[in-house]
RODO-2510 file (C-alpha; in nm, 4 decimals, decimal comma):
residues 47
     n   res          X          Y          Z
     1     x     0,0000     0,0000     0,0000
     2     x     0,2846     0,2298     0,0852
     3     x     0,4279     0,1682    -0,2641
     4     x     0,1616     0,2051    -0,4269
     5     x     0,0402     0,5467    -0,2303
     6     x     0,4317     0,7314    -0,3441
     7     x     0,4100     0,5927    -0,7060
     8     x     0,0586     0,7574    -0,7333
     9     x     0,1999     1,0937    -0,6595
    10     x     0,5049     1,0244    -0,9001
    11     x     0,8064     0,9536    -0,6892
    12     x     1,0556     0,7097    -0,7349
    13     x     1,0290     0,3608    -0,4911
    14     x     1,3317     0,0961    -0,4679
    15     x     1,2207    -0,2146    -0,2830
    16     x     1,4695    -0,4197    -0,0731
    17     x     1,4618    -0,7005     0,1598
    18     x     1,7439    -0,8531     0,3788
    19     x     1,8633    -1,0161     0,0420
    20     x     1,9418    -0,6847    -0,1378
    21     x     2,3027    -0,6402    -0,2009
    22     x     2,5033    -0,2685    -0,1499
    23     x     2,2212    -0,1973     0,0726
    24     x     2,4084     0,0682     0,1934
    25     x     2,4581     0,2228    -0,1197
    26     x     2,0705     0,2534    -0,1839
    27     x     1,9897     0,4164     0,1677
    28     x     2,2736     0,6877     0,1176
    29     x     2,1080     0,8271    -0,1891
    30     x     1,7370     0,8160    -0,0274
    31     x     1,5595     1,1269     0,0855
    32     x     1,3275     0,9192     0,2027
    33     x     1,4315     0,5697     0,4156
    34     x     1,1099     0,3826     0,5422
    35     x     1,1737     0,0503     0,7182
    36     x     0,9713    -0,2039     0,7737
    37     x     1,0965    -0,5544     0,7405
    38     x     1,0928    -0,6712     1,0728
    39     x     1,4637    -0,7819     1,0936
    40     x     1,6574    -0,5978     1,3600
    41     x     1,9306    -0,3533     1,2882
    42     x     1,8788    -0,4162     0,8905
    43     x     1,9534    -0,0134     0,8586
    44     x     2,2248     0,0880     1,0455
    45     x     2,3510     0,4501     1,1761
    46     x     2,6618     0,4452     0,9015
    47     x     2,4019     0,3851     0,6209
***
């Protein structure tokens, strides 16, 4: 739903999951970092 709610007002959504490699890569270019995977300490402070 979340997806779905920024692509209808024309912004740009990456997925990831704990599987998605240079993580860290795709967070430091984000203005906008929403987390909700349930795994603990998938986003960290150096990110």
């Amino acid at each position: 739903p979340l997806k779905k709610h920024f692509e209808n007002r024309h912004s740009p959504v990456i997925l990831c999951n704990k599987f998605t490699q240079n993580l860290g890569d795709i967070t430091k270019t984000a203005d906008l970092l929403i987390s909700a995977t349930g795994v603990k300490n998938i986003v960290t402070a150096d990110m």
